[in-house]
N, CA and C of each residue as an Amber inpcrd file, in Angstrom:
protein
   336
 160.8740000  55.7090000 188.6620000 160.0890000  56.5340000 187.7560000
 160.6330000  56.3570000 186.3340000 160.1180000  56.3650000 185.6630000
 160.5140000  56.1240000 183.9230000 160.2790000  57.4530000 183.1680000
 161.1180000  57.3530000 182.5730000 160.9010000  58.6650000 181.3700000
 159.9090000  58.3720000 180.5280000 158.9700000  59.7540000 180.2010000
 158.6170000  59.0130000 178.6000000 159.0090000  59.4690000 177.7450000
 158.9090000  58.6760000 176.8360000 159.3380000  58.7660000 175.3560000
 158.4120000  59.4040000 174.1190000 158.3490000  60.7440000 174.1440000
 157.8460000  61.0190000 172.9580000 158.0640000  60.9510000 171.5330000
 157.5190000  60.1810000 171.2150000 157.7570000  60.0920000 169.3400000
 156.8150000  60.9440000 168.4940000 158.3190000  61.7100000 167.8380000
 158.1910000  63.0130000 166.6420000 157.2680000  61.9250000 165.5120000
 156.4790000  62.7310000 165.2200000 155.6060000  62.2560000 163.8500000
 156.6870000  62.6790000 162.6950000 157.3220000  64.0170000 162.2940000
 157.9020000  64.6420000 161.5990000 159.3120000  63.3500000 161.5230000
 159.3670000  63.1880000 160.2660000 161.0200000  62.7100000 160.0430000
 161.7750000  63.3460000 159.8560000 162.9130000  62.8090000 160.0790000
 164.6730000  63.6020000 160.1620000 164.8380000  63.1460000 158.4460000
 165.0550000  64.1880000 157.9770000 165.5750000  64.2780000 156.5510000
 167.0630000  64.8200000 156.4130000 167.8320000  63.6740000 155.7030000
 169.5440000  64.3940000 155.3830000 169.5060000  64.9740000 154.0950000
 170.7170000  65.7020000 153.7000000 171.0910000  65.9290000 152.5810000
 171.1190000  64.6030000 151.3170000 171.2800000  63.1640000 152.5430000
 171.9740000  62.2320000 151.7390000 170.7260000  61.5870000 151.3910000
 169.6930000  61.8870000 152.3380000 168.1870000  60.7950000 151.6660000
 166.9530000  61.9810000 151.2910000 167.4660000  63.1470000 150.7120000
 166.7160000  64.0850000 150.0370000 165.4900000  63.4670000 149.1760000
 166.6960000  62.9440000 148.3280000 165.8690000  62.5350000 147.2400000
 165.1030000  61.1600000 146.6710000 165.6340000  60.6070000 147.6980000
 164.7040000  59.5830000 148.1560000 163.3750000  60.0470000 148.5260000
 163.1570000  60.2730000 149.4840000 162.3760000  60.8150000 149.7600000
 161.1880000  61.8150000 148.9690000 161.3280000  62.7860000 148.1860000
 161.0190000  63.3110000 147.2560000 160.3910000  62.1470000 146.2300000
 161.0420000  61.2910000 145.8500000 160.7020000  60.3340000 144.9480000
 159.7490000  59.5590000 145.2980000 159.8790000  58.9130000 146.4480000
 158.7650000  58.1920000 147.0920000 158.1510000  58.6520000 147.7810000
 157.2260000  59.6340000 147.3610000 156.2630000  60.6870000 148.5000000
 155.3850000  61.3110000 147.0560000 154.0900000  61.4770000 147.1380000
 153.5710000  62.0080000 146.3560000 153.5240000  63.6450000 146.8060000
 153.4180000  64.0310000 148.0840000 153.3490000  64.9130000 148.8480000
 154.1960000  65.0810000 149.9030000 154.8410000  66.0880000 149.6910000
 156.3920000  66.4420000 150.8900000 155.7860000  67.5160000 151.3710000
 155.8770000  67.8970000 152.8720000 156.2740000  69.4060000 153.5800000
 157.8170000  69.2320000 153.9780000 158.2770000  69.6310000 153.7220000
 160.0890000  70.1970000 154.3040000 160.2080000  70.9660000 155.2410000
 160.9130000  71.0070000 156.8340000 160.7720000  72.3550000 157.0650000
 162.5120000  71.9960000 157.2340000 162.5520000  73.4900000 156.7090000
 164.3400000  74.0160000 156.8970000 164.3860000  74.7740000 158.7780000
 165.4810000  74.1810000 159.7280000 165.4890000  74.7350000 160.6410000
 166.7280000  74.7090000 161.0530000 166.8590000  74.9900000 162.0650000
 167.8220000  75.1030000 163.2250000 167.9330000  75.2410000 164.5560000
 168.7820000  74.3880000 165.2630000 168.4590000  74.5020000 166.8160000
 168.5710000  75.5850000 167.2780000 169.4720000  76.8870000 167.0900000
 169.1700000  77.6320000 167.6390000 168.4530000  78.9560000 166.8430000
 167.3770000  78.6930000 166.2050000 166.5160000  79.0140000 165.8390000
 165.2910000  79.0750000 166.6580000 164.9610000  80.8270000 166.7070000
 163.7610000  80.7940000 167.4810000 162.3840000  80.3810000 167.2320000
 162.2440000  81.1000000 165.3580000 160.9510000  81.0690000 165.4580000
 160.9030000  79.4700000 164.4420000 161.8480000  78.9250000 164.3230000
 161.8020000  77.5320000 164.2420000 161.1810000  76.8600000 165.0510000
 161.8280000  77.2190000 166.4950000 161.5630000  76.4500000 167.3340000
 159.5970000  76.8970000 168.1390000 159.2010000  78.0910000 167.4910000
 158.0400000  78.1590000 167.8370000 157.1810000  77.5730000 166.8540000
 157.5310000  77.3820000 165.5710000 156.4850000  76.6040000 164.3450000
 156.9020000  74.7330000 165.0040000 157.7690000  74.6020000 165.4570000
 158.1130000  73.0880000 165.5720000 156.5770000  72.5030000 166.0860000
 155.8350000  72.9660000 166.9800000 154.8960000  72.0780000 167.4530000
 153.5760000  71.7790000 165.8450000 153.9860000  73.2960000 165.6530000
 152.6520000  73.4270000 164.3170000 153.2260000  72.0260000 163.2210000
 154.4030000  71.9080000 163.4690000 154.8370000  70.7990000 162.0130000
 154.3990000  69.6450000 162.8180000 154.8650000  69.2280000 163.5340000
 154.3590000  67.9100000 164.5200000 152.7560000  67.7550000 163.8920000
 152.3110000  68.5370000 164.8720000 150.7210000  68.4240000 164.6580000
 150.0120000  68.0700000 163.3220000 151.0430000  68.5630000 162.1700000
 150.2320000  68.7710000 161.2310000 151.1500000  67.4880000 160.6410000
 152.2020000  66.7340000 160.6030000 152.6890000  65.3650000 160.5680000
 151.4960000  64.3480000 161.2220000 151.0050000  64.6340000 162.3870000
 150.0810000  63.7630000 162.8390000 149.1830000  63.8310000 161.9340000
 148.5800000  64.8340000 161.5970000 146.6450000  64.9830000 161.1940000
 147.0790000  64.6120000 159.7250000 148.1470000  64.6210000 159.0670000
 148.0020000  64.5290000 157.8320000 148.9830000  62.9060000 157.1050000
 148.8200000  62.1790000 158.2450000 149.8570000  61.0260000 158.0690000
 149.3580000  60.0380000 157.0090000 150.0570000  59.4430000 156.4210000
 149.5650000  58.4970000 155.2710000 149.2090000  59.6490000 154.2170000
 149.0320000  61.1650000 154.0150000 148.7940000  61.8210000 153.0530000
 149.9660000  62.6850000 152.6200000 150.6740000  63.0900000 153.7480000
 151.6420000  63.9780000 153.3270000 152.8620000  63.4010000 153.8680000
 154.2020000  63.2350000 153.4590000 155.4120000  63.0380000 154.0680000
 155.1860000  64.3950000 154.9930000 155.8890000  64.7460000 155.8210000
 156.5660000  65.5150000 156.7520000 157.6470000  65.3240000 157.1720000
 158.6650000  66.3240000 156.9010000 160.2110000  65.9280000 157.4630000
 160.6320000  67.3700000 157.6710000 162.0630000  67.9210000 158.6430000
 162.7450000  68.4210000 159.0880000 164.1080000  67.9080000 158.5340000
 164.1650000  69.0650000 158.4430000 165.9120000  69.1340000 157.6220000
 166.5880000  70.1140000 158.7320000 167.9300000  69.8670000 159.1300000
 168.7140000  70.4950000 160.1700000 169.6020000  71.1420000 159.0810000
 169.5040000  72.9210000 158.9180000 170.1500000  73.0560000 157.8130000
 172.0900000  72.8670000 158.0770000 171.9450000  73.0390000 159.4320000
 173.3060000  73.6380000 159.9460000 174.0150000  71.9990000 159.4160000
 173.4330000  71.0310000 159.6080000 174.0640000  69.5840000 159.2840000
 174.1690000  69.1420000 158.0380000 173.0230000  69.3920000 157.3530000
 173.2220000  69.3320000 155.9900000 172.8140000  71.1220000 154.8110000
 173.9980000  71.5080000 154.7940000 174.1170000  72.6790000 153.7510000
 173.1810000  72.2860000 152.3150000 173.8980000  71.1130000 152.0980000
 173.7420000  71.0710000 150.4040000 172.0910000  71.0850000 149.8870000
 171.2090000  70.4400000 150.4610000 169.7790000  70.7360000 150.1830000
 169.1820000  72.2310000 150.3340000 169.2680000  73.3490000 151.3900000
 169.4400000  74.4620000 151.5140000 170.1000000  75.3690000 150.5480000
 170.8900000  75.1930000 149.8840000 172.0300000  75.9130000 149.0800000
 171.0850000  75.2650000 147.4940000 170.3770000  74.1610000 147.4710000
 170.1560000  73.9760000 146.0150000 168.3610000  74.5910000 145.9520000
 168.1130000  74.8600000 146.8690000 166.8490000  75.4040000 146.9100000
 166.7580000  76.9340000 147.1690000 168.1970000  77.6160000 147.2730000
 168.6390000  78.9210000 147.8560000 167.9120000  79.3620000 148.8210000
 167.7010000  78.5580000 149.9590000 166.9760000  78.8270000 151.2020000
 167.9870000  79.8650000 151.9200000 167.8410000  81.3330000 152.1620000
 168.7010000  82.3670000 152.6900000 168.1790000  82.7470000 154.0610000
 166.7740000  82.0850000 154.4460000 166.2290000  82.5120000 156.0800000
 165.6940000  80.9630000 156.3090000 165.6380000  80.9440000 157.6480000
 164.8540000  79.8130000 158.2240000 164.0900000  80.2500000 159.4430000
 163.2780000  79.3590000 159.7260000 162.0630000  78.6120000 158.8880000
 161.7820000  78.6470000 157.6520000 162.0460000  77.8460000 156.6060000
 161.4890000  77.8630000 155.6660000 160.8190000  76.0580000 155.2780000
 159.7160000  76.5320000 154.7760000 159.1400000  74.5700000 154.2380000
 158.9380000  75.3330000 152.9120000 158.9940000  73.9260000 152.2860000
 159.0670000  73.3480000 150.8820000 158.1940000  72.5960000 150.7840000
 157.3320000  72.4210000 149.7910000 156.3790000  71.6660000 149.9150000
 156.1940000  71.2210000 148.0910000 156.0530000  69.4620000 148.1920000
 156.2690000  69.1160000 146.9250000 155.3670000  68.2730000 146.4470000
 154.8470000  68.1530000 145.2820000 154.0580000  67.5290000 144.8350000
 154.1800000  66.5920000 143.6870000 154.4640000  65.3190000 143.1180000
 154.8290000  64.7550000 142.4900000 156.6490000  64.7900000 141.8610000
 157.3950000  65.1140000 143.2300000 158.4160000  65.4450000 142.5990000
 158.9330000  66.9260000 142.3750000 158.5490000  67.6410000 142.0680000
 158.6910000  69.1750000 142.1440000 158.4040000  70.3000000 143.0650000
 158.5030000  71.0270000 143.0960000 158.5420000  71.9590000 144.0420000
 157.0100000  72.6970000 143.3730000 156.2570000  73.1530000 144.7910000
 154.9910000  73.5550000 144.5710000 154.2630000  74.4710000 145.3560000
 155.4350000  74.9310000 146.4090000 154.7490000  76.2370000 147.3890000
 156.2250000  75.8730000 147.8560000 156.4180000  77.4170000 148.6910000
 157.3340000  77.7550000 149.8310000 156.9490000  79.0060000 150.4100000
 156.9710000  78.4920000 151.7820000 156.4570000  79.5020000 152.8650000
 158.0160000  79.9170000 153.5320000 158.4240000  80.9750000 153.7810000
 159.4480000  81.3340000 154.6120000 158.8570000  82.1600000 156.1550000
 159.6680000  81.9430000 157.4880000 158.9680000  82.7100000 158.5010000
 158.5310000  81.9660000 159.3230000 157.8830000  82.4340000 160.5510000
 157.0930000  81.3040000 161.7030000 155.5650000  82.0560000 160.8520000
 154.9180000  81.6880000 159.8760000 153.5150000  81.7420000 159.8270000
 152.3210000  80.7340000 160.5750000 150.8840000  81.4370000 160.6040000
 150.4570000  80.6210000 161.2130000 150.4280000  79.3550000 160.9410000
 149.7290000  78.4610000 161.7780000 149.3970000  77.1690000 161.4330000
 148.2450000  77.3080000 160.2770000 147.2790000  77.9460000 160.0510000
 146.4500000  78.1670000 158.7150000 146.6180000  78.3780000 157.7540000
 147.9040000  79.1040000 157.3620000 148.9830000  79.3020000 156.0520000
 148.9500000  77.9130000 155.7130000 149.8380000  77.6870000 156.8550000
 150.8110000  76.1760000 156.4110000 149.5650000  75.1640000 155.6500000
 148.6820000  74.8500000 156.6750000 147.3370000  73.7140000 156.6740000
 146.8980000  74.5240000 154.5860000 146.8040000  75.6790000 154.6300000
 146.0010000  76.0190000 153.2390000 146.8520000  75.7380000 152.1400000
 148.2810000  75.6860000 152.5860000 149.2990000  75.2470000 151.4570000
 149.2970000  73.8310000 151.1200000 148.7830000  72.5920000 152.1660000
 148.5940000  71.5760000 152.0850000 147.8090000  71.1120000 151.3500000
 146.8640000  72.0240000 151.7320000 145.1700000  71.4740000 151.5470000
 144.9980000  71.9770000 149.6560000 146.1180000  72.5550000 149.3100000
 145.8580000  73.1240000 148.0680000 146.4130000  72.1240000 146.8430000
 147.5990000  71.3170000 147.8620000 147.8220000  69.5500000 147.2540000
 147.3910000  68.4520000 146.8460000 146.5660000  68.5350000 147.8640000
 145.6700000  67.2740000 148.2780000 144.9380000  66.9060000 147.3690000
C-alpha cells in the first residue's frame, strides 16, 4: 500500500526569506501560526483552499511564529492566527482570529 502525498498549496515562509518574498509578489496573504495552535489549526484548511483558488494571483505562505520570532515581533503580531496581507510591498489589511473564510476571500478580493 503506498502513502499519499499531499501537497500544501500554501508556502513555508522563514524569517530569513521574508523579504524576498514580499518583494517578488505583487500580492502576499501571511498567515502567522502555530502548531499548537487551535484555531490556527481550524483556519489551516481555509488558507490551503484559498492558496489553491487564488494561485498565480496571490502568494500564500505560513509563517511558524514559534521558529521564526523576528517577522512576528516587527509586525507586533501579539495573538495568532493572524494574516498579513500585502500589496506592492506594504502592508494593506490584517485580520487577527480564526475568521470566516468570507472575511479572509473579501480582504483579497479588495487587492485584486
Amino acid at each position: 500500500m503506498t502513502k499519499k502525498v499531499i501537497m500544501m498549496p500554501a508556502e513555508k515562509v522563514t524569517d530569513a526569506t521574508f523579504d524576498e518574498v514580499i518583494k517578488k509578489n505583487r500580492i502576499v496573504l501571511l498567515d502567522f501560526w502555530a502548531t499548537w495552535c487551535g484555531p490556527c489549526r481550524m483556519i489551516a484548511p481555509i488558507i490551503e483552499e484559498l492558496a489553491e483558488k487564488y494561485k498565480g494571483k496571490v502568494f500564500v505562505g505560513k509563517i511558524d511564529t514559534d521558529s521564526n520570532p523576528k517577522t512576528p515581533q516587527k509586525f507586533n503580531i501579539m495573538a495568532i492566527p493572524t494574516l498579513l496581507l500585502f500589496k506592492d510591498g506594504k502592508l494593506a489589511d490584517q485580520i487577527t482570529g480564526a475568521v470566516p473564510k468570507g472575511d479572509i476571500e473579501r480582504a483579497i478580493q479588495k487587492l485584486l
